[in-house]
C-alpha positions as CSV (number, residue, x, y, z in Angstrom):
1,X,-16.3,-25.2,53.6
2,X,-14.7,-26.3,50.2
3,X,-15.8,-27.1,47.1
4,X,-15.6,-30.8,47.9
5,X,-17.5,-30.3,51.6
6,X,-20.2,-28.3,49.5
7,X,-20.5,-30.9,46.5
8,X,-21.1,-33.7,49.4
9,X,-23.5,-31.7,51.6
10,X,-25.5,-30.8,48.8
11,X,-25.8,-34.2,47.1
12,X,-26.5,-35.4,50.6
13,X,-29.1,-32.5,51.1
14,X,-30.7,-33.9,47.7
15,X,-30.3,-37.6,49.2
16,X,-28.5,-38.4,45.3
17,X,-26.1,-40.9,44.7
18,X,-22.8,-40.1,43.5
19,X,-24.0,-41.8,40.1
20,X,-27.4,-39.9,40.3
21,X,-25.3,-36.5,40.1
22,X,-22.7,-37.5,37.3
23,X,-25.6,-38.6,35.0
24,X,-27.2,-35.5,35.5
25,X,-24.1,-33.7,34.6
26,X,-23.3,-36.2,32.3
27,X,-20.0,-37.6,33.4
28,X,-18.8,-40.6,35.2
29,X,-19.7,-42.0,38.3
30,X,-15.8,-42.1,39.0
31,X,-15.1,-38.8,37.6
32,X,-17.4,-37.7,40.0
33,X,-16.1,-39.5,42.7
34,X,-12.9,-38.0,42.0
35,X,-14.2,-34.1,42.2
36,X,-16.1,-35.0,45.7
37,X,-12.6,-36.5,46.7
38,X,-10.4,-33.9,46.0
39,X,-8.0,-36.5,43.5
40,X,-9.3,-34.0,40.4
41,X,-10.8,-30.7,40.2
42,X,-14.1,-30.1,37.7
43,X,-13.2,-27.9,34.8
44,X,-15.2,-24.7,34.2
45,X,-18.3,-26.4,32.3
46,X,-18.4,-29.1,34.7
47,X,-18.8,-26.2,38.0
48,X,-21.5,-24.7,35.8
49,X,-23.4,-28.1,35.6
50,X,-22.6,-28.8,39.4
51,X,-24.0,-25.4,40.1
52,X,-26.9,-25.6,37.7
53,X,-27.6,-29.0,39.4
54,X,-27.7,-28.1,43.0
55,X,-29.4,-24.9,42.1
56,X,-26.5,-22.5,44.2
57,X,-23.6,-20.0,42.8
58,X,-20.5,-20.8,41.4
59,X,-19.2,-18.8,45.0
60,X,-21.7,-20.3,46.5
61,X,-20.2,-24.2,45.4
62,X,-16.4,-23.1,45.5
63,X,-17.1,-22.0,49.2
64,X,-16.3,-18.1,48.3
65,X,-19.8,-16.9,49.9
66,X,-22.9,-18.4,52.2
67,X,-25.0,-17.2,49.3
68,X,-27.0,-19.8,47.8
């Protein structure tokens, strides 16, 4: 899985909106859209917030491990 295959399964596991997950990282609705598409890929302080959010690993969000 990718990131963007692991950001939607684990908004969907959290049954979040795609708005309900920028405001709790504190971007956009459409700059999150954008990550979950693949059209733009989140900096390094937006991955920590992602990861921080969803409670997993960075390797765990980029898709580098099965490791929560």
């Amino acid at each position: 899985m990718n990131l963007q295959e692991r950001m939607r399964a684990l908004r969907k596991e959290r049954n979040e909106t795609q708005k309900q997950v920028a405001d709790a990282i504190g971007i956009t609705d459409r700059q999150y859209q954008r990550f979950e598409t693949g059209v733009n890929l989140p900096g390094f302080d937006n991955l920590c917030a992602l990861a921080d959010h969803f409670g997993v690993t960075l390797d765990y969000l980029a898709g580098r491990s099965d490791v929560r």
